[in-house]
N, CA, C and O atoms as CSV, one atom per row, in Angstrom:
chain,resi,resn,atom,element,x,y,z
A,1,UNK,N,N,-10.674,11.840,17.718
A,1,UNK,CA,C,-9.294,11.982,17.352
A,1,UNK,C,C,-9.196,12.764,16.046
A,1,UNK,O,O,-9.878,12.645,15.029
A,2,UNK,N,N,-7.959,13.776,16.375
A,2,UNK,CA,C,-8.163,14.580,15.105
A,2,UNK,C,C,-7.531,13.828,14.151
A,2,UNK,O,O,-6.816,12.902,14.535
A,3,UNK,N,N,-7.729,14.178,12.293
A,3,UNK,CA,C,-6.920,13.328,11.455
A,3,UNK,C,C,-5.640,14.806,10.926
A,3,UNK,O,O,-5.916,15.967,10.624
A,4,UNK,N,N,-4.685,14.326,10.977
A,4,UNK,CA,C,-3.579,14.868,10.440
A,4,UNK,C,C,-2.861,14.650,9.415
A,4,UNK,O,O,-1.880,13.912,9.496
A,5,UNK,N,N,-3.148,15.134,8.489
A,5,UNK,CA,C,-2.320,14.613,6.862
A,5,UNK,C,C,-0.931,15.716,7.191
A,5,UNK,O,O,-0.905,16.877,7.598
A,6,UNK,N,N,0.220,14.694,6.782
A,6,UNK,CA,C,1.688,15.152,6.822
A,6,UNK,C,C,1.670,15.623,5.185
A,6,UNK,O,O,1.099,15.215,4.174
A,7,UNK,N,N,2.547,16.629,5.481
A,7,UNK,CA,C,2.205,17.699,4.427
A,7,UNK,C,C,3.810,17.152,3.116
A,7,UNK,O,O,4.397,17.893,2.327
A,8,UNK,N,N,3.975,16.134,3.298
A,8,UNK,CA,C,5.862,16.135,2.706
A,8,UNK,C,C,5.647,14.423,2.558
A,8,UNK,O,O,5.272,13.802,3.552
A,9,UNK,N,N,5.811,13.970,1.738
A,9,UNK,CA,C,6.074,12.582,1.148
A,9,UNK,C,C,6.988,11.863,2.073
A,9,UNK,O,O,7.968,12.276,2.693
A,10,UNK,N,N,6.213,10.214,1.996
A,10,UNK,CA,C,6.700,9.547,3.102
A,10,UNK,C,C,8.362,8.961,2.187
A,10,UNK,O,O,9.512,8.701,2.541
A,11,UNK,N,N,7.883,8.972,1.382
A,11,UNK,CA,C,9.427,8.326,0.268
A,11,UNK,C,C,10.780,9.028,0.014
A,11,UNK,O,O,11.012,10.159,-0.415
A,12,UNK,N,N,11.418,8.258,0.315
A,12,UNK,CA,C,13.275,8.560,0.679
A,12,UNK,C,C,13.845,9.008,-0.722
A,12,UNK,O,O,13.219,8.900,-1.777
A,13,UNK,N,N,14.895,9.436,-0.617
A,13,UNK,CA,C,15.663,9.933,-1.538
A,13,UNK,C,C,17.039,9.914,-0.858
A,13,UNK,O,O,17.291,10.424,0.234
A,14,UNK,N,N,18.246,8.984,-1.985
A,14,UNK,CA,C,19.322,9.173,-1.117
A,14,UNK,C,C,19.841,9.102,-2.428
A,14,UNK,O,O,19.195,9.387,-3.436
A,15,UNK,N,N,21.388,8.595,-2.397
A,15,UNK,CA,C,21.991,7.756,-3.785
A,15,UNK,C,C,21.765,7.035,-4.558
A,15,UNK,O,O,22.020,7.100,-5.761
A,16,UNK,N,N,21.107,6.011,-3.813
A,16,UNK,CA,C,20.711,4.743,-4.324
A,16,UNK,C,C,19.246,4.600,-4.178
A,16,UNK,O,O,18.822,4.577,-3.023
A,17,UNK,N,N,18.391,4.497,-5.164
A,17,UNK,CA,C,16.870,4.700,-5.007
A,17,UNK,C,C,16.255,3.433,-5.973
A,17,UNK,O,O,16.891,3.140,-6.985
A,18,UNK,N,N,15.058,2.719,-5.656
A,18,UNK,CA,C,14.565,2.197,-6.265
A,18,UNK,C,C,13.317,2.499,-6.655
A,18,UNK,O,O,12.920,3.458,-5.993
A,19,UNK,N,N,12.658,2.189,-7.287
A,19,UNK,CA,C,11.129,2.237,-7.929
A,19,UNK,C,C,10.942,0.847,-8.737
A,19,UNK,O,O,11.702,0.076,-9.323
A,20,UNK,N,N,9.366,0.918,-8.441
A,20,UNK,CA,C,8.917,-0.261,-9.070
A,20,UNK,C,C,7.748,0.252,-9.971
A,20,UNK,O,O,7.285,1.388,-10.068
A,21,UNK,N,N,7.479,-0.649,-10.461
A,21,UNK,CA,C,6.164,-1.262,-11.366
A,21,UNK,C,C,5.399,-1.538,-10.372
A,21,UNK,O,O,5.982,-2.558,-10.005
A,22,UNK,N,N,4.420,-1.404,-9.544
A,22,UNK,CA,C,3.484,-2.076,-8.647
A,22,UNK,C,C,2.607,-2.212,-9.695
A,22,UNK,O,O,1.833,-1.255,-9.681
A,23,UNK,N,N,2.338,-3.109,-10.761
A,23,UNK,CA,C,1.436,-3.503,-11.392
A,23,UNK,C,C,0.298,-4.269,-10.905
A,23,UNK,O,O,0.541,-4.926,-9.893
A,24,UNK,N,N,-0.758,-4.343,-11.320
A,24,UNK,CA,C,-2.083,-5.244,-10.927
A,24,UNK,C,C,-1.386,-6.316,-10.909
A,24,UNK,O,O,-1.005,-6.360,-9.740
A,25,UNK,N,N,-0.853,-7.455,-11.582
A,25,UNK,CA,C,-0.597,-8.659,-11.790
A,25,UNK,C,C,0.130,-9.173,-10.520
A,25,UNK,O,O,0.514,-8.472,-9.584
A,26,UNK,N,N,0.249,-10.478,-10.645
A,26,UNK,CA,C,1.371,-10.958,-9.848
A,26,UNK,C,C,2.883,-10.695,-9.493
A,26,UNK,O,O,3.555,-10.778,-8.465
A,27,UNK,N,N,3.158,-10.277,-11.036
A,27,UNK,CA,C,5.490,-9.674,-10.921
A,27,UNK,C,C,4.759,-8.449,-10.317
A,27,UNK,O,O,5.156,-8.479,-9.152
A,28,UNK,N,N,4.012,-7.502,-10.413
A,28,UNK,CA,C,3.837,-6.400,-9.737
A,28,UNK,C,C,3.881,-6.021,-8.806
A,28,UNK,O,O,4.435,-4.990,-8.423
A,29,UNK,N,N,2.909,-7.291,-7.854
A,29,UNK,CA,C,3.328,-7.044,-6.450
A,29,UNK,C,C,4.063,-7.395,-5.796
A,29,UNK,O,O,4.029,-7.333,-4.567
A,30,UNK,N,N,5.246,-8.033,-6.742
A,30,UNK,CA,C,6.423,-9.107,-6.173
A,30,UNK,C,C,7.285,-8.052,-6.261
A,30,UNK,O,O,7.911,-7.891,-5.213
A,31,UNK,N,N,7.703,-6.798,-7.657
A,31,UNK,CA,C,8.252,-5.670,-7.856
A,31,UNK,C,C,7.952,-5.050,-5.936
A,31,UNK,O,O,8.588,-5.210,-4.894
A,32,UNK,N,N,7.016,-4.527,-6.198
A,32,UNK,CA,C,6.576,-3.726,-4.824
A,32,UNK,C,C,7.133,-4.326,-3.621
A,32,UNK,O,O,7.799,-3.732,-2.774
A,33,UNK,N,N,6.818,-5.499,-3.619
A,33,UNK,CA,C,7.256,-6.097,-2.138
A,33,UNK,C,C,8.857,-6.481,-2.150
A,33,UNK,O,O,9.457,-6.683,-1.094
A,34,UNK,N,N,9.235,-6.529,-2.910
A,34,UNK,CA,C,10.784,-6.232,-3.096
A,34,UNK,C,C,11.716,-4.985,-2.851
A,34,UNK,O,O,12.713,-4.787,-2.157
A,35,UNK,N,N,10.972,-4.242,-3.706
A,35,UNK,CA,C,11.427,-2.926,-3.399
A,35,UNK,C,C,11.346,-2.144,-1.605
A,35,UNK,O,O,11.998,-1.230,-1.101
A,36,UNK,N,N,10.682,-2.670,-1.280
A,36,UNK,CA,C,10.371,-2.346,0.462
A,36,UNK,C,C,10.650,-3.268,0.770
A,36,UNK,O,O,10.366,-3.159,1.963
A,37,UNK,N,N,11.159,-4.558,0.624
A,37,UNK,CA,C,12.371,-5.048,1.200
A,37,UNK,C,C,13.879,-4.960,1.127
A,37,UNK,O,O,14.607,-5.564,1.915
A,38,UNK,N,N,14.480,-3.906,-0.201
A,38,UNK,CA,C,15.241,-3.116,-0.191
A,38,UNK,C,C,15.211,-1.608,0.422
A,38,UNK,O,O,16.199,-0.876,0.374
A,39,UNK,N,N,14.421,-1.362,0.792
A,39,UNK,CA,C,14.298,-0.268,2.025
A,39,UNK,C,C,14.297,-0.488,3.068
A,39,UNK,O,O,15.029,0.242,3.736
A,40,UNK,N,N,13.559,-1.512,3.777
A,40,UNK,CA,C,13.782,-1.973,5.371
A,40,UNK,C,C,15.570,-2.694,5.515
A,40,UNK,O,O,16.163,-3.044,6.535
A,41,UNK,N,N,15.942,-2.707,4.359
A,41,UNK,CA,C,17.137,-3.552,4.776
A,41,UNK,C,C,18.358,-2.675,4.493
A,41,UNK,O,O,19.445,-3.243,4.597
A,42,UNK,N,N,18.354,-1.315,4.133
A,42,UNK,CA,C,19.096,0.124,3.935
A,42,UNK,C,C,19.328,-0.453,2.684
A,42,UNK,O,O,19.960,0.570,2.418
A,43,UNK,N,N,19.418,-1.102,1.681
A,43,UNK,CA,C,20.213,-1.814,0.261
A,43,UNK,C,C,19.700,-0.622,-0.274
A,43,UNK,O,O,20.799,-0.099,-0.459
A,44,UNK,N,N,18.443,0.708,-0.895
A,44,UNK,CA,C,18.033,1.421,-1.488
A,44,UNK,C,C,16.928,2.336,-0.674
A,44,UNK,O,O,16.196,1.935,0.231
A,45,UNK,N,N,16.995,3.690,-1.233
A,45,UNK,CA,C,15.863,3.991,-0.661
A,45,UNK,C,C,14.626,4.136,-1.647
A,45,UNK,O,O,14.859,4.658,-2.737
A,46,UNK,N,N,13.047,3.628,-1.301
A,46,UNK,CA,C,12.166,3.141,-2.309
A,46,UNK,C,C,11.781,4.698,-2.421
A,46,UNK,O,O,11.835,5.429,-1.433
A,47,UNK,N,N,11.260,5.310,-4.110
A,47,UNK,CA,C,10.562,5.960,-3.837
A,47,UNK,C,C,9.556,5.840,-4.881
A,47,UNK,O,O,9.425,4.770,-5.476
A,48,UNK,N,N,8.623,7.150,-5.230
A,48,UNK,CA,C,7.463,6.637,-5.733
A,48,UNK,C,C,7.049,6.829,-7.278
A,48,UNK,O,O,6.431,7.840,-7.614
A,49,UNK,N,N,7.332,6.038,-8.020
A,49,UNK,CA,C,7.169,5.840,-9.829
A,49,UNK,C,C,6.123,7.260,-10.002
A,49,UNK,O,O,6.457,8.354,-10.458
A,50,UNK,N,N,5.115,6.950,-9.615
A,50,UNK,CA,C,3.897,8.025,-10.086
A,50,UNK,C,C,4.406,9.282,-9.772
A,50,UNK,O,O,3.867,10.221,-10.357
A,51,UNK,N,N,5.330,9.545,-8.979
A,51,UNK,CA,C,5.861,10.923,-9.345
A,51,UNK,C,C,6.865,11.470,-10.266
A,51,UNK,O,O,7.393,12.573,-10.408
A,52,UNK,N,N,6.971,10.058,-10.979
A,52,UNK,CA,C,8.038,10.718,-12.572
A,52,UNK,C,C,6.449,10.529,-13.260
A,52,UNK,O,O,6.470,11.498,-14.020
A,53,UNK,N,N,5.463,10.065,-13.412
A,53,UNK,CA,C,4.638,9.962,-14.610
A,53,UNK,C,C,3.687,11.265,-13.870
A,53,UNK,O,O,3.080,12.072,-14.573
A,54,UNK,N,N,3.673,11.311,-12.512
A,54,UNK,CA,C,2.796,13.238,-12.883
A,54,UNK,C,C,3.767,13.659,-13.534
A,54,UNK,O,O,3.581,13.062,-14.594
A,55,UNK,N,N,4.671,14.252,-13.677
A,55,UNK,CA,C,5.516,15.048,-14.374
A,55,UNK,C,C,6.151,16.350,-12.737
A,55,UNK,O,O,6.316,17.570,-12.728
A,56,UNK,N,N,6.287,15.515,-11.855
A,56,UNK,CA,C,6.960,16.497,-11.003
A,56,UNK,C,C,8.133,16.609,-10.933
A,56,UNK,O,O,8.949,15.916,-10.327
A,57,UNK,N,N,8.325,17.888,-11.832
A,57,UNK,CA,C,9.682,18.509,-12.091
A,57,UNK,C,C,10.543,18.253,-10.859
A,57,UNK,O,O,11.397,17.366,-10.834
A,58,UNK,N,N,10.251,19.162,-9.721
A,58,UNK,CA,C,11.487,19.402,-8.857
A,58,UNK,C,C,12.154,17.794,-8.611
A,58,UNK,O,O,13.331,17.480,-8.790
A,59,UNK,N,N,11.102,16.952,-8.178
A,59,UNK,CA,C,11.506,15.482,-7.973
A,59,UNK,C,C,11.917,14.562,-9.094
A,59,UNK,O,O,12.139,13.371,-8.876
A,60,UNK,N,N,12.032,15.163,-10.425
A,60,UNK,CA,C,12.152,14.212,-11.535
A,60,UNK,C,C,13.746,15.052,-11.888
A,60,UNK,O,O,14.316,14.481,-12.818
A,61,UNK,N,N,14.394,16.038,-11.436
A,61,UNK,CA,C,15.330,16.180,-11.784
A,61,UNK,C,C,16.426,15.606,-10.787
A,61,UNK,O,O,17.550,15.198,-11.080
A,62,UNK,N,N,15.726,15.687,-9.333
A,62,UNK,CA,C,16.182,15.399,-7.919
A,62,UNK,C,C,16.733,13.919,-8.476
A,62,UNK,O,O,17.915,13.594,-8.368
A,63,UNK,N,N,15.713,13.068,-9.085
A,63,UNK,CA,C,16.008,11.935,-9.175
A,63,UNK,C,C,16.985,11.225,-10.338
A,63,UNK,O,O,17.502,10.110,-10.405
A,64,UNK,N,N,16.992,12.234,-11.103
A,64,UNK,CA,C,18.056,12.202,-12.186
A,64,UNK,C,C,19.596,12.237,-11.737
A,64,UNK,O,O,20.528,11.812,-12.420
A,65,UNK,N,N,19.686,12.772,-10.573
A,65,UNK,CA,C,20.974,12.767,-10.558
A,65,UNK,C,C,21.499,11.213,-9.568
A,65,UNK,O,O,22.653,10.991,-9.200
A,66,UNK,N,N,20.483,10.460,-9.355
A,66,UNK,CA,C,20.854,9.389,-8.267
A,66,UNK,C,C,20.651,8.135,-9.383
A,66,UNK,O,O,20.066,8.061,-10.463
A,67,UNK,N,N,21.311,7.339,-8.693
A,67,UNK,CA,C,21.579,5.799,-9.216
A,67,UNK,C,C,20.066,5.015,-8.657
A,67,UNK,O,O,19.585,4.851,-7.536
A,68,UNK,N,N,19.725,4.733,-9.714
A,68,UNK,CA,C,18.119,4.638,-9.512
A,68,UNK,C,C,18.155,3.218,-10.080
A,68,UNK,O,O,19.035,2.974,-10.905
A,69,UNK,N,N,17.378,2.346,-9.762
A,69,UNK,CA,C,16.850,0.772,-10.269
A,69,UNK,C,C,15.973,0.574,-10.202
A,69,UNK,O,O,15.498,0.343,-9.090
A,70,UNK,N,N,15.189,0.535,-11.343
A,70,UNK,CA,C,14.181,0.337,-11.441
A,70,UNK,C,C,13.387,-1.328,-11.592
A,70,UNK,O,O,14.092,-2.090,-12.253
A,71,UNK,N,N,12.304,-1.847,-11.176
A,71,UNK,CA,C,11.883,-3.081,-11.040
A,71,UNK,C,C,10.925,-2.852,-11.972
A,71,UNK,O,O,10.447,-1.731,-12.144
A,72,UNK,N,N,10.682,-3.574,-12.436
A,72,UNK,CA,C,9.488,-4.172,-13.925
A,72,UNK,C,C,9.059,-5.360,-13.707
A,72,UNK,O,O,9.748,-6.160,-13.075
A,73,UNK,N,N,8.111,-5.608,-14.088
A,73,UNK,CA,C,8.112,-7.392,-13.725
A,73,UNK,C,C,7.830,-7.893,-15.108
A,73,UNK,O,O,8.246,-9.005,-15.432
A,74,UNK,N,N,6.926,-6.900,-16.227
A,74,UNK,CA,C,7.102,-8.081,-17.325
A,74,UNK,C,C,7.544,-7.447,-18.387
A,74,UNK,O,O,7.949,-6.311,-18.137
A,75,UNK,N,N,7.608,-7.770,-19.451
A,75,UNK,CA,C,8.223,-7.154,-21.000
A,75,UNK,C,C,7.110,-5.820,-21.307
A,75,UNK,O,O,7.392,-4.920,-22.097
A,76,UNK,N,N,6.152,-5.864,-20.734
A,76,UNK,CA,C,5.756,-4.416,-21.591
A,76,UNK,C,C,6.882,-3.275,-20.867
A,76,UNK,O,O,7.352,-2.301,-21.454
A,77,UNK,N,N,7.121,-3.613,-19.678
A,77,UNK,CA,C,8.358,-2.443,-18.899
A,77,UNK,C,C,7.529,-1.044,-18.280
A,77,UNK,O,O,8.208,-0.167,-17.745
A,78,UNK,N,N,5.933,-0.878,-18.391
A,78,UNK,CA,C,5.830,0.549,-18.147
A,78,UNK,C,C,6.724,1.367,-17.153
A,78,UNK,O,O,6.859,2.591,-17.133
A,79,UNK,N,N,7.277,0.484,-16.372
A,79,UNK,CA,C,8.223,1.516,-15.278
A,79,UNK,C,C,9.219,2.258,-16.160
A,79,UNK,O,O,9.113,3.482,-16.221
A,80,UNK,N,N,10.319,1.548,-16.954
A,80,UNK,CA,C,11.213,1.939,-17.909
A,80,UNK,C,C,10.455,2.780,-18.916
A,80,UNK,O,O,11.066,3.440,-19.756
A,81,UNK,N,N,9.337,2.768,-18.857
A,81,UNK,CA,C,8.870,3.829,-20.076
A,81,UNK,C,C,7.910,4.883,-19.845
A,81,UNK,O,O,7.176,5.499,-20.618
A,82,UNK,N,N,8.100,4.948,-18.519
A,82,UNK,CA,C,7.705,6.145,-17.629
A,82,UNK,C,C,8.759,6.797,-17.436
A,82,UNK,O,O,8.648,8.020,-17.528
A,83,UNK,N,N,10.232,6.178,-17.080
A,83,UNK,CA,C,11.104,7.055,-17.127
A,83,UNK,C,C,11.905,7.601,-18.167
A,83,UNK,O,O,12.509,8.673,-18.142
A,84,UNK,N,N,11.841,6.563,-19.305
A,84,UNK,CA,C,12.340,7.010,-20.433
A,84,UNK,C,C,11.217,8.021,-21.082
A,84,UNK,O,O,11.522,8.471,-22.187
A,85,UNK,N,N,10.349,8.303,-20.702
A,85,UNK,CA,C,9.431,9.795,-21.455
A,85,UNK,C,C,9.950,10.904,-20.701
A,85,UNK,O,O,9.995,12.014,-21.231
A,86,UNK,N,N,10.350,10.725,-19.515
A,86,UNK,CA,C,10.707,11.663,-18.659
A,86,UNK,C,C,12.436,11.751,-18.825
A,86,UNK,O,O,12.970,12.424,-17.943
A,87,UNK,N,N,13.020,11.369,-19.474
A,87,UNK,CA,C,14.061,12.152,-20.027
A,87,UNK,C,C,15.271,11.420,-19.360
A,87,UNK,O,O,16.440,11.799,-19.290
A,88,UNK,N,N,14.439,9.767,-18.677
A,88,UNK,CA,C,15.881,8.963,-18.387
A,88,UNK,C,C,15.996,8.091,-19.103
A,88,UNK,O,O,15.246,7.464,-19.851
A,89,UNK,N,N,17.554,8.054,-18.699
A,89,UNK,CA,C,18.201,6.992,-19.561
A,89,UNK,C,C,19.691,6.612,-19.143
A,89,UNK,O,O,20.496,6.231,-19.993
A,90,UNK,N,N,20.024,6.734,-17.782
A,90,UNK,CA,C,21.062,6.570,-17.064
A,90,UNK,C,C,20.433,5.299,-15.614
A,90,UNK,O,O,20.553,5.578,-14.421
A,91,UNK,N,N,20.049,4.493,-15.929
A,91,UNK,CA,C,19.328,3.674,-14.596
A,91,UNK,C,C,19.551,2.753,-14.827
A,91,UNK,O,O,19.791,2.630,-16.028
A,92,UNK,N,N,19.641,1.666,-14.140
A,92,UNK,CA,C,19.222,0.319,-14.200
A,92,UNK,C,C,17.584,-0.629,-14.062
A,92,UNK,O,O,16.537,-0.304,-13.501
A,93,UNK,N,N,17.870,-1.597,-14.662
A,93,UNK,CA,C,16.581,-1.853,-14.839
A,93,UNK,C,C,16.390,-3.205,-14.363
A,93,UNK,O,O,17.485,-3.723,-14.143
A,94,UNK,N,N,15.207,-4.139,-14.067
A,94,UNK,CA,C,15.640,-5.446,-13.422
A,94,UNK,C,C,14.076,-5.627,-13.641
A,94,UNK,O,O,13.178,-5.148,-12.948
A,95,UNK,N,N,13.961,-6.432,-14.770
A,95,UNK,CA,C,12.667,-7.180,-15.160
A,95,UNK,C,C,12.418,-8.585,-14.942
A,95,UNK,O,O,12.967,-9.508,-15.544
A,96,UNK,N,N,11.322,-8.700,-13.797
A,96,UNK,CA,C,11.348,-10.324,-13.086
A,96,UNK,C,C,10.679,-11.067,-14.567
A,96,UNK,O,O,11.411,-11.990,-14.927
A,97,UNK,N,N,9.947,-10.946,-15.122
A,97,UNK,CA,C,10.126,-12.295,-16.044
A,97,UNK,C,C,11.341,-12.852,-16.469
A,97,UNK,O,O,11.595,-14.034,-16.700
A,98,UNK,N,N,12.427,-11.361,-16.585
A,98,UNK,CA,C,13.729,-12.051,-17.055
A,98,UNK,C,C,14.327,-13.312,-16.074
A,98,UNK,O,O,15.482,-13.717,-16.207
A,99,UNK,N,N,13.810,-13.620,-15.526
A,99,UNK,CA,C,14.450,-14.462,-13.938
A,99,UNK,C,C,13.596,-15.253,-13.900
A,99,UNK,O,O,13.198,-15.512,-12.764
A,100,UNK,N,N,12.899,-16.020,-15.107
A,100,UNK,CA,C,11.765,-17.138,-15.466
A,100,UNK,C,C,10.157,-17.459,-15.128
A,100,UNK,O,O,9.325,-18.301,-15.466
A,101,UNK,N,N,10.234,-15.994,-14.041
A,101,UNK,CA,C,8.873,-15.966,-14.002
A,101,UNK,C,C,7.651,-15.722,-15.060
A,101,UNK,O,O,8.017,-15.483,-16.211
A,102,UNK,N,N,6.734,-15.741,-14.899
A,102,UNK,CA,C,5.659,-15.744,-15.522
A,102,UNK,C,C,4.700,-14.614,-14.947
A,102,UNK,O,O,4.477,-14.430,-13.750
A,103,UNK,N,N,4.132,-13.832,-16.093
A,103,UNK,CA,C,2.567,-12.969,-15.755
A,103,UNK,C,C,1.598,-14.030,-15.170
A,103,UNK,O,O,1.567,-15.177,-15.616
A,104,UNK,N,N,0.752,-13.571,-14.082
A,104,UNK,CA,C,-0.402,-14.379,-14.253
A,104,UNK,C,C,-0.473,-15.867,-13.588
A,104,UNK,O,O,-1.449,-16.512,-13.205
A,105,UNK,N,N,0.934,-16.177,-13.590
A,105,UNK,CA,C,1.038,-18.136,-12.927
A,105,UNK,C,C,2.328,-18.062,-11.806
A,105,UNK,O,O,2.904,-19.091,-11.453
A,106,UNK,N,N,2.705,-16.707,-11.294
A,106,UNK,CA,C,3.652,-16.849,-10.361
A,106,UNK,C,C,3.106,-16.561,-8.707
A,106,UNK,O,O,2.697,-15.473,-8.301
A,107,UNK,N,N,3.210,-17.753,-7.934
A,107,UNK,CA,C,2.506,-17.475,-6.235
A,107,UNK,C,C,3.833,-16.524,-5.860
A,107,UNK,O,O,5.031,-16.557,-6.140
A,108,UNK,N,N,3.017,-15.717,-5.125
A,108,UNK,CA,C,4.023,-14.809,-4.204
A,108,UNK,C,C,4.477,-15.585,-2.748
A,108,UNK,O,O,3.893,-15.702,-1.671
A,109,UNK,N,N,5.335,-15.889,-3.070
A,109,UNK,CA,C,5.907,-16.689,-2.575
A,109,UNK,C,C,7.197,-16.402,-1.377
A,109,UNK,O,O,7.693,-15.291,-1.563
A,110,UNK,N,N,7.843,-17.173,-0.187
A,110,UNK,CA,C,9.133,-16.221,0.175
A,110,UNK,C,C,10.105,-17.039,-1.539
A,110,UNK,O,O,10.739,-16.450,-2.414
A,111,UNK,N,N,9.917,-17.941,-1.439
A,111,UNK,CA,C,11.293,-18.288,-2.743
A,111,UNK,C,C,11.387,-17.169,-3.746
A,111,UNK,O,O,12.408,-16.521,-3.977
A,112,UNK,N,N,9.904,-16.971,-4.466
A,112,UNK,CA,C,10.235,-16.228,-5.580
A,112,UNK,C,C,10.481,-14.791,-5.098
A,112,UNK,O,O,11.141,-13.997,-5.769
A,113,UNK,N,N,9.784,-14.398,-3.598
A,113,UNK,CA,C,10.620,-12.952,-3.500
A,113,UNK,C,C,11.577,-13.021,-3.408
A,113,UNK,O,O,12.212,-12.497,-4.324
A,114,UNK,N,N,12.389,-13.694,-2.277
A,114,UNK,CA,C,13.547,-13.772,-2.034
A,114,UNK,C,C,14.717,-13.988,-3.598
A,114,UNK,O,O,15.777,-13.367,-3.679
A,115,UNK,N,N,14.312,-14.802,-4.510
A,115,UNK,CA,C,15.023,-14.805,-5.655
A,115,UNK,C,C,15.045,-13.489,-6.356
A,115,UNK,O,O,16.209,-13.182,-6.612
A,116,UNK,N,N,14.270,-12.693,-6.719
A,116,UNK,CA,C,13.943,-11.653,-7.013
A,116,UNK,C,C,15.177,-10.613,-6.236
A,116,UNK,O,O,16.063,-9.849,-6.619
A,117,UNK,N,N,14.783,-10.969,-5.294
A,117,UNK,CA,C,15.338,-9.506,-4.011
A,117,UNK,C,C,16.762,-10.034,-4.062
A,117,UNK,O,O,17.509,-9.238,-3.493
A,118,UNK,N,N,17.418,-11.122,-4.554
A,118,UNK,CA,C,19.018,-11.571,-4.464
A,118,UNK,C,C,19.257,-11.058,-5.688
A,118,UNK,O,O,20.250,-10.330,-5.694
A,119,UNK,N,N,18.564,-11.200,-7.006
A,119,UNK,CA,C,19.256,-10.546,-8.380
A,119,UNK,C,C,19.323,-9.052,-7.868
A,119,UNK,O,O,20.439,-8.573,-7.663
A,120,UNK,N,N,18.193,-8.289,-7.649
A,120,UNK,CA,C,18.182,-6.845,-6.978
A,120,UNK,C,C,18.921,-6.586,-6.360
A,120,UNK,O,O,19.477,-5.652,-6.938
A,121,UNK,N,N,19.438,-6.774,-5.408
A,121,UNK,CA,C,19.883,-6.255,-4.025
A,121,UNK,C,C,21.449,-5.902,-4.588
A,121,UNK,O,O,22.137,-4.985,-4.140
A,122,UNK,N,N,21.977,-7.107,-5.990
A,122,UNK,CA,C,23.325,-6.832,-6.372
A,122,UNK,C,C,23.747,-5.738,-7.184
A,122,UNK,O,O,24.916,-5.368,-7.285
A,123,UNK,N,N,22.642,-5.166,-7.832
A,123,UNK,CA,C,22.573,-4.153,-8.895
A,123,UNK,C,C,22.996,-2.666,-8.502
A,123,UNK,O,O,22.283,-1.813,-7.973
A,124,UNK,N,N,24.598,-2.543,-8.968
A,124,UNK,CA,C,25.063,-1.394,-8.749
A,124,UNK,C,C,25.307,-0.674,-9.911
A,124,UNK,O,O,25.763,0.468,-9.846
């Protein structure tokens, strides 16, 4: 079987866009798995952080003009400060420790996604 690499990014771009923090830790992958549960459910379309920190112009201006929310999971914020080097500062932001979790001692859980994905999902 031949292998076929698609030449064009699998990640959406509409009005409403999210990005996360997929951090190593625990809020990280709760960020991530949130955020693609705001994509399977049309609430945002997810797309992909590491293409504001390469520095890809065409997509970092593309994304400037959309209502973007960004997920963080703890106080250092690198998501917010990936985009704030890159020249944003019009977004929303939604940091799960703020919502009593913890680095390091939170099970991924359906409660704590689902809590997570109800503060999110309202953020206009």
């Amino acid at each position: 079987m031949e292998n076929q690499e698609k030449s064009s990014c699998l990640c959406g771009v509409s009005e409403y866009m999210v990005l996360a923090c997929s951090g190593a830790c625990d809020l990280g992958q709760i960020t991530d798995i949130v955020a693609r549960r705001l994509r399977d459910n049309g609430v945002r379309k997810m797309n992909c952080l590491a293409v504001v920190g390469a520095g890809i112009e065409k997509s970092i201006e593309n994304f400037k003009t959309k209502n973007i929310l960004m997920l963080d999971g703890c106080p250092i914020d690198c998501g917010k400060k990936i985009l704030e080097k890159a020249g944003f500062y019009d977004y929303k932001c939604l940091r799960v420790s703020d919502l009593g979790f913890k680095k390091g001692q939170t099970p991924i859980t359906e409660e704590v996604l689902n809590t997570v994905y109800d503060a999110a999902e309202i953020i206009y």
